[in-house]
C-alpha positions as CSV (number, residue, x, y, z in Angstrom):
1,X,1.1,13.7,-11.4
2,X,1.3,10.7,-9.1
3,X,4.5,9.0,-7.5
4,X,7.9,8.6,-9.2
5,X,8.1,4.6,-9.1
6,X,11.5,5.2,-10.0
7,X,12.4,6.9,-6.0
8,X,13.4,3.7,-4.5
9,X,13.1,5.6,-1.4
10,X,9.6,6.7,-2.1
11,X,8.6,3.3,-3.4
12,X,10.0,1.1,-0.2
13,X,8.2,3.7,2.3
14,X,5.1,3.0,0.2
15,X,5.6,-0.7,0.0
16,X,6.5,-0.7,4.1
17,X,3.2,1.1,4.9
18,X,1.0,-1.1,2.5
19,X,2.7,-4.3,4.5
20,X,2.6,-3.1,7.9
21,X,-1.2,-1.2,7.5
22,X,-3.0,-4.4,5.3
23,X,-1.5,-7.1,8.0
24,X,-2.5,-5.4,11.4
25,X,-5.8,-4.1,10.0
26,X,-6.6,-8.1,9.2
27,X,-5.6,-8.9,12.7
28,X,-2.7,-10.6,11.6
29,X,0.7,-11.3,13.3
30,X,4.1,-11.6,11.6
31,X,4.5,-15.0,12.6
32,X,0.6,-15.8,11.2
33,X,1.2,-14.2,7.8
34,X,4.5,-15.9,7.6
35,X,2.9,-19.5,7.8
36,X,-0.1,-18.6,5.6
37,X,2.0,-17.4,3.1
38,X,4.7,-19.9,3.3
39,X,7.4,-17.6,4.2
40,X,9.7,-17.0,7.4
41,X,8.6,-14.6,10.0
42,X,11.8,-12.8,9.3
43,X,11.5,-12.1,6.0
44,X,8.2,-10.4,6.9
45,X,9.9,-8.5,9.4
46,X,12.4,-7.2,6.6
47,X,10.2,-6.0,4.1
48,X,8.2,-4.5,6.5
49,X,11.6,-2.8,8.3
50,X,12.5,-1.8,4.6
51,X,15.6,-4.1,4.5
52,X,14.5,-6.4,1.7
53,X,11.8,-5.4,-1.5
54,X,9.5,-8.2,-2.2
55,X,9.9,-10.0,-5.8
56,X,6.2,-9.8,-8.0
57,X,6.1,-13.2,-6.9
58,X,6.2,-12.8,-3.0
59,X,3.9,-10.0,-3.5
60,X,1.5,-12.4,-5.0
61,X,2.2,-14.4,-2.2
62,X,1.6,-12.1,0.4
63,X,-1.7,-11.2,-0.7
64,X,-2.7,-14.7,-0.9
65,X,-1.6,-15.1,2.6
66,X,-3.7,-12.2,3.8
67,X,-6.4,-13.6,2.2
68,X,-6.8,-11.4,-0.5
69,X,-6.6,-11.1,-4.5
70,X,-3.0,-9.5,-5.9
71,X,-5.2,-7.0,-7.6
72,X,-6.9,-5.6,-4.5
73,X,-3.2,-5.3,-3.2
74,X,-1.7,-3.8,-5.5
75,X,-4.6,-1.3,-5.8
76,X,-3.7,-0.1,-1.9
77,X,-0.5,-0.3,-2.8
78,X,-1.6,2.8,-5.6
79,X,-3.9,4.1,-3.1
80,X,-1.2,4.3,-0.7
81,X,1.6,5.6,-3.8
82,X,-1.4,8.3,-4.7
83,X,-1.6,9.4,-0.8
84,X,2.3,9.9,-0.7
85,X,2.4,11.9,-4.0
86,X,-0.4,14.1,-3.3
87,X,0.8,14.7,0.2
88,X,4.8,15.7,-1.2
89,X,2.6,18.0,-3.7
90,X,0.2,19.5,-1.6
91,X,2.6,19.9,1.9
92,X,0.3,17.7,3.7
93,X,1.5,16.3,6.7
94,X,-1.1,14.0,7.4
95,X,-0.9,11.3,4.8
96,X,-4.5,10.1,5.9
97,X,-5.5,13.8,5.0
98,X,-4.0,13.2,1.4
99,X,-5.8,10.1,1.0
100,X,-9.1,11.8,2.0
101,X,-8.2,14.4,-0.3
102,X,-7.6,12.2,-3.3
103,X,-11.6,10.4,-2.4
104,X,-12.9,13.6,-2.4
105,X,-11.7,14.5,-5.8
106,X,-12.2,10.8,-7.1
107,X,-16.1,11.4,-5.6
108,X,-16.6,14.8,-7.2
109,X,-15.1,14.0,-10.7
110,X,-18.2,10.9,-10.0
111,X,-20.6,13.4,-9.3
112,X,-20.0,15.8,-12.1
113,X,-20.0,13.3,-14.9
114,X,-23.6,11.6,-13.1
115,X,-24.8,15.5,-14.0
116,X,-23.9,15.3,-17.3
């Protein structure tokens, strides 16, 4: 079973971490992502604090702004709701654990249906 969408808790922390971890890893500032994306440097810094949840429409925004599709954003954002879930499940601690744990099962499942 993956996340409950419905934890708004669960959700933010999810939504944070996809902000905060897609931005830096493009080399990206607050203040850059804000002009590329047409939005103020502190509403960046609130969704990424967890004080404000973006709208479908600023999420589309954002990705455009980091240069990326909606859809590949929203697929971290999964990857990232999948990591979460598992590691709740499983006790992990390390969330990057969990998320090697779910391409390892993703890559077996792969392999066992190429040997069929």
């Amino acid at each position: 079973m993956g996340m409950d969408y419905k934890d708004s808790a669960a959700f933010m922390a999810a939504f944070q971490k996809l902000l905060i971890d897609v931005r830096r890893n493009s080399f990206v500032t607050q203040t850059e992502l804000s002009k590329s994306a047409g939005l103020t440097r502190q509403s960046i810094s609130m969704m990424e604090s967890g004080k404000r949840v973006a709208s479908f429409q600023t999420f589309c925004v954002l990705a455009q702004g980091l240069g990326i599709s909606p859809v590949e954003l929203m697929h971290r954002f999964v990857r990232i709701c999948e990591a979460e879930a598992v590691a709740r499940r499983v006790k992990v601690e390390s969330k990057s654990m969990a998320l090697d744990y779910i391409v390892n099962l993703r890559a077996n499942s792969q392999n066992r249906d190429n040997d069929v």
